[in-house]
C-alpha positions in Angstrom: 0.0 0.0 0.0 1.3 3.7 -1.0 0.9 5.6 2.2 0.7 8.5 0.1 -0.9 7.7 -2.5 0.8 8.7 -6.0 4.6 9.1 -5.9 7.4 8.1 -7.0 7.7 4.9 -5.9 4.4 4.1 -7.5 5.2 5.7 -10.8 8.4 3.9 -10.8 7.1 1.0 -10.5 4.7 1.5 -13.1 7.3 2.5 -15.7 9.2 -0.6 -15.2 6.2 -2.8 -15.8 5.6 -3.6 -12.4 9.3 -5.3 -11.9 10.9 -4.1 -8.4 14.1 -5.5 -5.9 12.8 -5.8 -2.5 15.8 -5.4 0.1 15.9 -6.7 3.8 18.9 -9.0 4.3 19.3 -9.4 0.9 17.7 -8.1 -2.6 15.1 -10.3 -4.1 13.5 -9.7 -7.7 9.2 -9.3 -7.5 6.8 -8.3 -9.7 4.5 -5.7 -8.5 0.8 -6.4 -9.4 -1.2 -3.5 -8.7 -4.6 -4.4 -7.8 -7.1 -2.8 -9.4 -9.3 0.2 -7.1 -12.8 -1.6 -6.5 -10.6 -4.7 -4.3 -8.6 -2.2 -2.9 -10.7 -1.4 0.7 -10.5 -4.6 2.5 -6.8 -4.3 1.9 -6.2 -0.4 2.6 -8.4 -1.4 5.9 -6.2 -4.3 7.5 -2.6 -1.9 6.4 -4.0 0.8 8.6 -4.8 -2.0 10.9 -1.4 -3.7 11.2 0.5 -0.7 10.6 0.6 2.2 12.6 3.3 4.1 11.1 0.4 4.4 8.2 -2.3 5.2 10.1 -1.6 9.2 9.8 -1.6 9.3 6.0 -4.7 7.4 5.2 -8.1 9.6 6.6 -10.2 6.7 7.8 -9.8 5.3 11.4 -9.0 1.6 11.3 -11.9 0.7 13.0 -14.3 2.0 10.1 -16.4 -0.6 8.1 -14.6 -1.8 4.6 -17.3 0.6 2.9 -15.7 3.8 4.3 -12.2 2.7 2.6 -14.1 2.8 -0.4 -14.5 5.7 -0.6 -10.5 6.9 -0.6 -9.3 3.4 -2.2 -8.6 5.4 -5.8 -6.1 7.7 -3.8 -4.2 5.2 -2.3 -1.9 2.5 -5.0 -2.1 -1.0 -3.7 0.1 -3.9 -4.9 0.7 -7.7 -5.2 4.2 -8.8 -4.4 5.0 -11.8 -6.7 8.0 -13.7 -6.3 10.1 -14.4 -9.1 
């Protein structure tokens, strides 16, 4: 989930076709899958759940029903990570 919504993260990720490196002890290749807006919410809702560093950028309280993520789910960029 993009915290904050469109940047440059997002529109890198996007001009590379979705491919990415993830880095924690050591790079891995992914593919990025964004998810298209209208599945977005559920997901949107359990990030702002699980964590709480996001919880400030997305205007909905975590515990508001799936159907008020809805409603800001096309400002916020949500993506599949696929192993390659």
């Amino acid at each position: 989930v993009s915290m904050l919504g469109e940047c440059n993260w997002v529109r890198n990720v996007r001009a590379a076709g979705g491919r990415a490196t993830l880095r924690r002890r050591r790079a891995r290749p992914v593919r990025l899958v964004e998810i298209p807006v209208e599945e977005r919410a559920p997901v949107i809702r359990q990030y702002v759940k699980r964590v709480p560093g996001g919880r400030p950028h997305i205007p909905v309280d975590r515990h508001e029903p799936v159907g008020a993520f809805e409603t800001i789910a096309a400002n916020y960029p949500v993506f599949r990570v696929v192993p390659l």
